[in-house]
ZAMIMAR-889425 format. One line per 4 residues: number of its first residue (from 1); their letters; for each residue x negated, y, z negated of N, C-alpha, C, O. Coordinates in steps of 0.02 Angstrom, whole numbers. Layout:
REM residues N
NUM> A> X,Y,Z,X,Y,Z,X,Y,Z,X,Y,Z | ... $
//
This chain:
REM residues 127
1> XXXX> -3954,8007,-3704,-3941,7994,-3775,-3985,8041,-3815,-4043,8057,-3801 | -3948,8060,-3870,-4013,8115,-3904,-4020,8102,-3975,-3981,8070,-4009 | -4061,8123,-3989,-4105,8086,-4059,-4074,8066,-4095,-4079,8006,-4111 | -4019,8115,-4130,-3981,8091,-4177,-3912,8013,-4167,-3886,7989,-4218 $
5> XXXX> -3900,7994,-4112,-3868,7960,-4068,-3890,7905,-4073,-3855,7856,-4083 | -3962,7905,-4066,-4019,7851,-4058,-4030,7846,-4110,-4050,7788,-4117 | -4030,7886,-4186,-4040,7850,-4238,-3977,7811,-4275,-3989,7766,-4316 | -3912,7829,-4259,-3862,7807,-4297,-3851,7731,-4255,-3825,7685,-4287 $
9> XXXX> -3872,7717,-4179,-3867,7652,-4147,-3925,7624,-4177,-3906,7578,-4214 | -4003,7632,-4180,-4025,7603,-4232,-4032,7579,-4275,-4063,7527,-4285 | -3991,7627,-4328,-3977,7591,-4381,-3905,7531,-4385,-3904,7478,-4417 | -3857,7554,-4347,-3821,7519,-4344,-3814,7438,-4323,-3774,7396,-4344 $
13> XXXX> -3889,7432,-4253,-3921,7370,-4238,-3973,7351,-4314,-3990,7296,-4336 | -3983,7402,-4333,-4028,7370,-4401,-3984,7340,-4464,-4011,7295,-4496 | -3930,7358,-4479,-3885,7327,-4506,-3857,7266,-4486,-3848,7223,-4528 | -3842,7257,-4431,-3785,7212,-4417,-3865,7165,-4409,-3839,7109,-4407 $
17> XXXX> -3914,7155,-4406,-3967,7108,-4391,-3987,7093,-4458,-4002,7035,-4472 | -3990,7143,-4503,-3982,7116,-4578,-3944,7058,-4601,-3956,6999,-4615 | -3883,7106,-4598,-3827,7071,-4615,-3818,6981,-4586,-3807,6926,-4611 | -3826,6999,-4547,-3820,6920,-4504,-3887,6868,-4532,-3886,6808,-4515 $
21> XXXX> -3934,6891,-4567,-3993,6844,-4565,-4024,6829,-4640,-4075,6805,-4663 | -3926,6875,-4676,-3947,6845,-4757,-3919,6771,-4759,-3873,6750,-4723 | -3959,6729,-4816,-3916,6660,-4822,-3885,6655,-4872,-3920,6657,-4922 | -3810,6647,-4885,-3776,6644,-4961,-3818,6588,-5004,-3834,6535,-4976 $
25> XXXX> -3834,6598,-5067,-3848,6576,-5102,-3835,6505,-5114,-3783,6480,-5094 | -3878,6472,-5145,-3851,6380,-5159,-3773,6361,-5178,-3731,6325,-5151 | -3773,6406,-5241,-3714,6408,-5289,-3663,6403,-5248,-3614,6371,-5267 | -3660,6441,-5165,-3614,6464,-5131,-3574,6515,-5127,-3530,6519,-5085 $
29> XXXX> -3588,6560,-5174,-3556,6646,-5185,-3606,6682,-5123,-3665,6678,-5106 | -3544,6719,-5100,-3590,6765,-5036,-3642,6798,-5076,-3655,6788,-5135 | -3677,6853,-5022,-3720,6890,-5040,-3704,6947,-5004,-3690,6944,-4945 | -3705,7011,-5043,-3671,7088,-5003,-3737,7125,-5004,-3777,7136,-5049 $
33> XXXX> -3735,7140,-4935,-3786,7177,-4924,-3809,7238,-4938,-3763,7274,-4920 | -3866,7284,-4965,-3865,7350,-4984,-3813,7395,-4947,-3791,7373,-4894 | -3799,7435,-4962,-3748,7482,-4921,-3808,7545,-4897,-3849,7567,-4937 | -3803,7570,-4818,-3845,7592,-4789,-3777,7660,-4762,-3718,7652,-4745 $
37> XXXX> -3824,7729,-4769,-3762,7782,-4796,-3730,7769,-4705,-3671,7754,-4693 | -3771,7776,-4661,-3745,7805,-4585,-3708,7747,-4563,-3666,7756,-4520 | -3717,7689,-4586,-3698,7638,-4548,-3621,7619,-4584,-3582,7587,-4548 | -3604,7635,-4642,-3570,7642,-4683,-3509,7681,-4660,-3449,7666,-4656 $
41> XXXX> -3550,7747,-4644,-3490,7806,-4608,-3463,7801,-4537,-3409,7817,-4512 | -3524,7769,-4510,-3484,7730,-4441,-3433,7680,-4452,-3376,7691,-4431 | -3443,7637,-4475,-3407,7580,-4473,-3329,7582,-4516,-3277,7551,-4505 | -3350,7642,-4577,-3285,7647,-4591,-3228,7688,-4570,-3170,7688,-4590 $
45> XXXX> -3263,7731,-4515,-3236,7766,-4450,-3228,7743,-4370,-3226,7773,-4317 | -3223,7672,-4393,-3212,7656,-4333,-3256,7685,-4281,-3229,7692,-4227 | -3324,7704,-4287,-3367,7749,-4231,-3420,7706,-4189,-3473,7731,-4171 | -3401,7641,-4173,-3462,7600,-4143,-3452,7619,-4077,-3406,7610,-4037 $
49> XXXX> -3517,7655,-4073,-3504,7692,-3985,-3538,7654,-3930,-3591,7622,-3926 | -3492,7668,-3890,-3493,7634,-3830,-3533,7687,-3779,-3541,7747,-3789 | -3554,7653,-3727,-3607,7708,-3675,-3570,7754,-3652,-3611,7794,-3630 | -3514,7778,-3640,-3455,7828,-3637,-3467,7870,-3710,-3489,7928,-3712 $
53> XXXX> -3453,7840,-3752,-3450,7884,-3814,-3502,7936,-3838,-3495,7994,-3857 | -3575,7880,-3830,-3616,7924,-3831,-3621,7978,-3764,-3627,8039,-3771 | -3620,7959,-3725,-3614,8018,-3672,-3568,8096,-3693,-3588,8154,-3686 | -3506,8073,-3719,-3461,8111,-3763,-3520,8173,-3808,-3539,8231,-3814 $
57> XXXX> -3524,8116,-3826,-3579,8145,-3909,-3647,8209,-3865,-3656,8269,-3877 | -3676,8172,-3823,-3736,8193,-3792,-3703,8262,-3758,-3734,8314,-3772 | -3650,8268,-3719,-3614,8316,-3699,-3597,8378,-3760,-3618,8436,-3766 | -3568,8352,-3785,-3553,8410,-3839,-3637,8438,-3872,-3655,8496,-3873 $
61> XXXX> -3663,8397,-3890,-3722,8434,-3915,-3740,8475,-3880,-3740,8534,-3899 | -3766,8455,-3806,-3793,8516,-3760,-3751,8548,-3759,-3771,8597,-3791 | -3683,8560,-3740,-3643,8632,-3757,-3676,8664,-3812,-3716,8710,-3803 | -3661,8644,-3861,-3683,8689,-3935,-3753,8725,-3943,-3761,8781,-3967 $
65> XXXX> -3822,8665,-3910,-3874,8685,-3902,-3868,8756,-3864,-3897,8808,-3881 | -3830,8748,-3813,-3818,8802,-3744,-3785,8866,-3779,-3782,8919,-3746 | -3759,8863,-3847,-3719,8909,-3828,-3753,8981,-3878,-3746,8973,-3939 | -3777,9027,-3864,-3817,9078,-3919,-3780,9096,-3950,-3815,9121,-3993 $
69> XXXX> -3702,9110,-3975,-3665,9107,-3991,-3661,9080,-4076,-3654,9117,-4125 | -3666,9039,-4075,-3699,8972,-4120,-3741,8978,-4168,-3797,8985,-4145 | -3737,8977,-4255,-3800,8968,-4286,-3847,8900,-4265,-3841,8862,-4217 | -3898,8901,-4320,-3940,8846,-4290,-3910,8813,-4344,-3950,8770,-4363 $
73> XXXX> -3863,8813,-4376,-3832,8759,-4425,-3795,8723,-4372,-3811,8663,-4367 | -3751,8743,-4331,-3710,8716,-4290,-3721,8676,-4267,-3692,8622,-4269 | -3783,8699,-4226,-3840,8649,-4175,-3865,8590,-4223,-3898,8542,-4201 | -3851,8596,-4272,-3863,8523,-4311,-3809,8486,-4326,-3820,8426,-4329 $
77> XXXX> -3766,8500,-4335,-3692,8441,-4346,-3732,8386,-4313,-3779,8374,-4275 | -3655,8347,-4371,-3677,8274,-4351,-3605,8254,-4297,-3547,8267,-4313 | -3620,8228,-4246,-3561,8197,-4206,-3572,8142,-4181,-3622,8112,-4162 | -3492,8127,-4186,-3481,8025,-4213,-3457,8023,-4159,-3416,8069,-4166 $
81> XXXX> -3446,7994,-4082,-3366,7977,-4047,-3377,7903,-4056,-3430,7874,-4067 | -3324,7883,-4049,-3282,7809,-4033,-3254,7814,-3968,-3268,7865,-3937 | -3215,7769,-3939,-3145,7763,-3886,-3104,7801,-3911,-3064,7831,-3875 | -3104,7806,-3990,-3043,7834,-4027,-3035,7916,-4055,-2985,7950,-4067 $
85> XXXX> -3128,7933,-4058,-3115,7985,-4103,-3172,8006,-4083,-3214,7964,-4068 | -3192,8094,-4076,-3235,8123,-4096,-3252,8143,-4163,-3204,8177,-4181 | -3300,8142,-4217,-3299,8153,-4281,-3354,8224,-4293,-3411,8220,-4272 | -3337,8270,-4319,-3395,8311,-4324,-3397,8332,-4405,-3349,8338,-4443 $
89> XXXX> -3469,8343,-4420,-3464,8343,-4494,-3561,8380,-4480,-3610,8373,-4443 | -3533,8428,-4553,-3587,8453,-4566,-3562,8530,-4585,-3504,8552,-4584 | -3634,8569,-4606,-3622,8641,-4618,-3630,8691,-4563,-3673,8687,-4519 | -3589,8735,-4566,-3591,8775,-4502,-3587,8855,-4551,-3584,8860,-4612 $
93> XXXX> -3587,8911,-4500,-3584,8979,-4532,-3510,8993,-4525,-3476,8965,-4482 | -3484,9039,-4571,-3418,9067,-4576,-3368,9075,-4492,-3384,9119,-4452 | -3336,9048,-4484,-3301,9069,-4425,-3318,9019,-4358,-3294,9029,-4303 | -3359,8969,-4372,-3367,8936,-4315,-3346,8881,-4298,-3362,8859,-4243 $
97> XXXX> -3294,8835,-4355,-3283,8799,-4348,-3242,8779,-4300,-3236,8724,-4274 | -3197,8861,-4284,-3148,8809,-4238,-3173,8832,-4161,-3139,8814,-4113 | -3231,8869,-4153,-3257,8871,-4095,-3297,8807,-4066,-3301,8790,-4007 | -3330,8771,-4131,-3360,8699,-4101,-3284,8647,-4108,-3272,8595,-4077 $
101> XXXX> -3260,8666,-4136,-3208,8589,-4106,-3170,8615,-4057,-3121,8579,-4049 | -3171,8671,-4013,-3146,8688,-3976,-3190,8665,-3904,-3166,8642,-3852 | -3260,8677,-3921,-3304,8650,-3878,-3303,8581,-3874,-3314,8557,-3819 | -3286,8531,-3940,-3294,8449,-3946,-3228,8432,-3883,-3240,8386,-3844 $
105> XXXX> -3174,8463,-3877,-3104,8455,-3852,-3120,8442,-3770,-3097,8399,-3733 | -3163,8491,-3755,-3166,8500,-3676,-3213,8441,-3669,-3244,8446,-3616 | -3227,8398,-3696,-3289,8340,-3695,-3236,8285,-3710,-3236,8239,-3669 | -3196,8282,-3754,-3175,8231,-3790,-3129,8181,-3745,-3132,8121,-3756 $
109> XXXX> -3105,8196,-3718,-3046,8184,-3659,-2984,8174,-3704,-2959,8223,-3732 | -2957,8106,-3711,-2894,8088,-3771,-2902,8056,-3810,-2857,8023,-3837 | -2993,8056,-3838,-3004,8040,-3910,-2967,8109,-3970,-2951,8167,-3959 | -2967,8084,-4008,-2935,8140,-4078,-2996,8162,-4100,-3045,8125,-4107 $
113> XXXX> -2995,8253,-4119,-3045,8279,-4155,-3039,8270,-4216,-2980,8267,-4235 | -3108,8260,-4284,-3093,8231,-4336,-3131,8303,-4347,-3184,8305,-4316 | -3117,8358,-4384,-3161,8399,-4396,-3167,8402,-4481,-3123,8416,-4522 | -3241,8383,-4492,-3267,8362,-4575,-3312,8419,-4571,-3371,8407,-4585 $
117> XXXX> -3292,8492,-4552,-3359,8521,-4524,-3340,8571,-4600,-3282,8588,-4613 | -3394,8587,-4639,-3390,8654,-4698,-3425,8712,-4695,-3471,8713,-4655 | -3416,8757,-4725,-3436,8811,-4705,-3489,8826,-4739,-3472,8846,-4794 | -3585,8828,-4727,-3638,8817,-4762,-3631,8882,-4793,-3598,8924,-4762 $
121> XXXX> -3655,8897,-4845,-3687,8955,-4903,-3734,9003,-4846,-3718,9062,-4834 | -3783,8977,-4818,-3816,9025,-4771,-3829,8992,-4717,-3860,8939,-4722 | -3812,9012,-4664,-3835,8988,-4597,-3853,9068,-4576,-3834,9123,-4597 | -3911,9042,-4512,-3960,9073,-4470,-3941,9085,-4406,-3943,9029,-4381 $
125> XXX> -3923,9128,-4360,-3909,9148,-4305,-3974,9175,-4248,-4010,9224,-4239 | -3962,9111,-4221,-3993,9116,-4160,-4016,9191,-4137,-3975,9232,-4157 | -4062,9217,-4104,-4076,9279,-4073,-4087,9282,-4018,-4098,9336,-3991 $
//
């Protein structure tokens, strides 16, 4: 599992342990919990990953890490899988987008690629 992986299951156990341990008020009107941005984008993506998924996720990163090819913008995307979906999002350099969802594909098996990936103002190329 790699860092970023480990922080979005984090937070996602930190939410749902929130959530569960507010008490509605006397009056009896619920109570809505702050909105927390990552846990937010998971959940409204259907992305609660399973130990397969992240494996998914962990796979594709080391490709990208691996590949010199690659700015170091790349090597930072954010990637979501589900059962359902690989999600990639973030800034990358001119022209690479469809080389990393090309890389997410050979990982993904018959989840769907969601590519949210844009093209950053300046990215840095590996040497």
């Amino acid at each position: 599992m790699n860092l970023q992986t480990g922080r979005i299951l984090l937070l996602s156990l930190s939410a749902a342990a929130l959530e569960s341990s507010l008490v509605p008020p006397a009056n009896g009107q619920g109570v809505e919990p702050a909105p927390i941005a990552h846990v937010k984008i998971a959940a409204a993506e259907g992305n609660r990953q399973d130990g397969e998924s992240m494996l998914v996720s962990g796979q594709i990163r080391s490709a990208l890490w691996g590949d010199p090819s690659l700015s170091a913008l790349a090597k930072q995307i954010d990637i979501l899988a589900s059962p359902q979906a690989v999600v990639l999002r973030g800034p990358v350099a001119a022209g690479e987008t469809s080389h990393i969802e090309a890389v997410a594909r050979e990982y993904a098996g018959t989840r769907q690629i969601e590519n949210h990936l844009t093209v950053g103002a300046v990215a840095l190329r590996r040497r």
